[in-house]
C-alpha positions as CSV (number, residue, x, y, z in Angstrom):
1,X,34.7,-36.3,35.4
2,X,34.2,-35.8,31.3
3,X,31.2,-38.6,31.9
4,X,29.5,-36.4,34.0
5,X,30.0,-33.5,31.9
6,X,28.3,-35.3,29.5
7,X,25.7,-36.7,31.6
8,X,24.8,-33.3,33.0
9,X,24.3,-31.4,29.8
10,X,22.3,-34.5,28.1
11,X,20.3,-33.8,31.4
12,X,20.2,-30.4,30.8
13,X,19.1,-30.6,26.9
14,X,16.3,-33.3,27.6
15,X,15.0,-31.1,30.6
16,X,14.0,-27.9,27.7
17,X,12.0,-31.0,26.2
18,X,8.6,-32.6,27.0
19,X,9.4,-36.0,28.8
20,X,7.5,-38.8,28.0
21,X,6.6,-41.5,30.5
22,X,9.0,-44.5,30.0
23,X,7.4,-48.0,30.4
24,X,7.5,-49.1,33.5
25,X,10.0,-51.1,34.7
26,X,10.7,-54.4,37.2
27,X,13.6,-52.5,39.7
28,X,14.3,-56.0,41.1
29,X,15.3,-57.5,37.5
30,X,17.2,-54.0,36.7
31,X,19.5,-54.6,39.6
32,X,20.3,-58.3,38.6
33,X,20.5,-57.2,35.2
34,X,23.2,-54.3,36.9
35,X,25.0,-56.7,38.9
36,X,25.5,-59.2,36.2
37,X,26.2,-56.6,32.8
38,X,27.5,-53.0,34.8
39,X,29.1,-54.4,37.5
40,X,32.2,-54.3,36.6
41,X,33.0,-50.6,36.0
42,X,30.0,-48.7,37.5
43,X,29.1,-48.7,41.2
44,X,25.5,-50.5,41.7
45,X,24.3,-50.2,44.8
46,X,22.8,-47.8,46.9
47,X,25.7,-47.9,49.5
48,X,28.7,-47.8,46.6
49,X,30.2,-44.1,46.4
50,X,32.4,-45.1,44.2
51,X,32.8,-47.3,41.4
52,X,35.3,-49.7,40.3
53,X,36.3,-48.0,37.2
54,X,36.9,-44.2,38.3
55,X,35.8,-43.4,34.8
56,X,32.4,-44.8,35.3
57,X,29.9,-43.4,38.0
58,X,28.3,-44.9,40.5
59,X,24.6,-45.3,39.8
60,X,23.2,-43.8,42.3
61,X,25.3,-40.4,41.2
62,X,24.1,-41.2,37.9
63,X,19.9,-41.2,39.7
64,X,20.6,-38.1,41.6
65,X,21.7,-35.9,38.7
66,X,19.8,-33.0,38.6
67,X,16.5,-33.3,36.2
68,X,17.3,-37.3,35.7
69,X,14.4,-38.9,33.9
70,X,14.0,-42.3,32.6
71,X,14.5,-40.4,29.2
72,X,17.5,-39.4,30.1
73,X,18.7,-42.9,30.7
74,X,17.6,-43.8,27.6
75,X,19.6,-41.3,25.8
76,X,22.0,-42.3,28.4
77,X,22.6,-45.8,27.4
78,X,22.0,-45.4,24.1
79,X,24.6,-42.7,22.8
80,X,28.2,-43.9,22.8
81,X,30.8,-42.9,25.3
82,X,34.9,-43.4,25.1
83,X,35.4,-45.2,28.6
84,X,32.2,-47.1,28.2
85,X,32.0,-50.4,25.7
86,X,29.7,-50.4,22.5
87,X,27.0,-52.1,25.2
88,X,23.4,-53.1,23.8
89,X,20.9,-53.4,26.2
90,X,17.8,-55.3,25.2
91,X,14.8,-53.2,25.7
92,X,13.2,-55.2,28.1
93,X,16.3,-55.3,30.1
94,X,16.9,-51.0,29.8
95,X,13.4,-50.5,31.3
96,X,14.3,-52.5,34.0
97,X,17.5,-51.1,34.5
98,X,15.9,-47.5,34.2
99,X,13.7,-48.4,36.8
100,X,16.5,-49.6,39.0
101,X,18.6,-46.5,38.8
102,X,15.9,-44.1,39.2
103,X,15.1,-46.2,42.1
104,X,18.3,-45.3,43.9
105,X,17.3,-41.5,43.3
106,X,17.1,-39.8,47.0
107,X,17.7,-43.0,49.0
108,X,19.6,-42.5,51.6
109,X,22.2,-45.2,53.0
């Protein structure tokens, strides 16, 4: 529950600010990317309510957050969190995993 604390008001701080359009991203490549690297802890698909580590959120929670952005992903993956490992993710590969979450934003199951 502290991650989305944390998600929510880095939401909430980015939202006062101008966004500016992330590069586009391949969503297809994003999930593979997700399956192979976030698997593990965070729920992937559209259909997973849950995730495999409690700690972690599903990322389809993560998409529907209120005022999600693909800027807010970036800060997202980029600022360090205590239940989640020092992960780098290439840049290539972060736009395409942007793209993938975002994807998941409003689909229904």
């Amino acid at each position: 529950m502290h991650r989305h604390a944390i998600l929510a008001g880095l939401v909430a701080v980015l939202s006062c600010h101008p966004v500016h359009a992330q590069e586009p991203g391949n969503v297809g490549k994003g999930l593979s990317y997700a399956r192979a690297v976030c698997g593990e802890c965070h729920g992937i698909e559209a259909k997973d309510e849950v995730s495999p580590n409690p700690e972690a959120p599903p990322f389809k929670a993560v998409a529907g957050t209120s005022g999600m952005t693909g800027t807010a992903l970036v800060v997202w993956l980029e600022s360090p969190h205590p239940s989640m490992p020092q992960l780098i993710v290439p840049p290539d590969d972060r736009n395409d995993l942007i793209a993938y979450i975002l994807s998941l934003k409003d689909q229904k199951q």
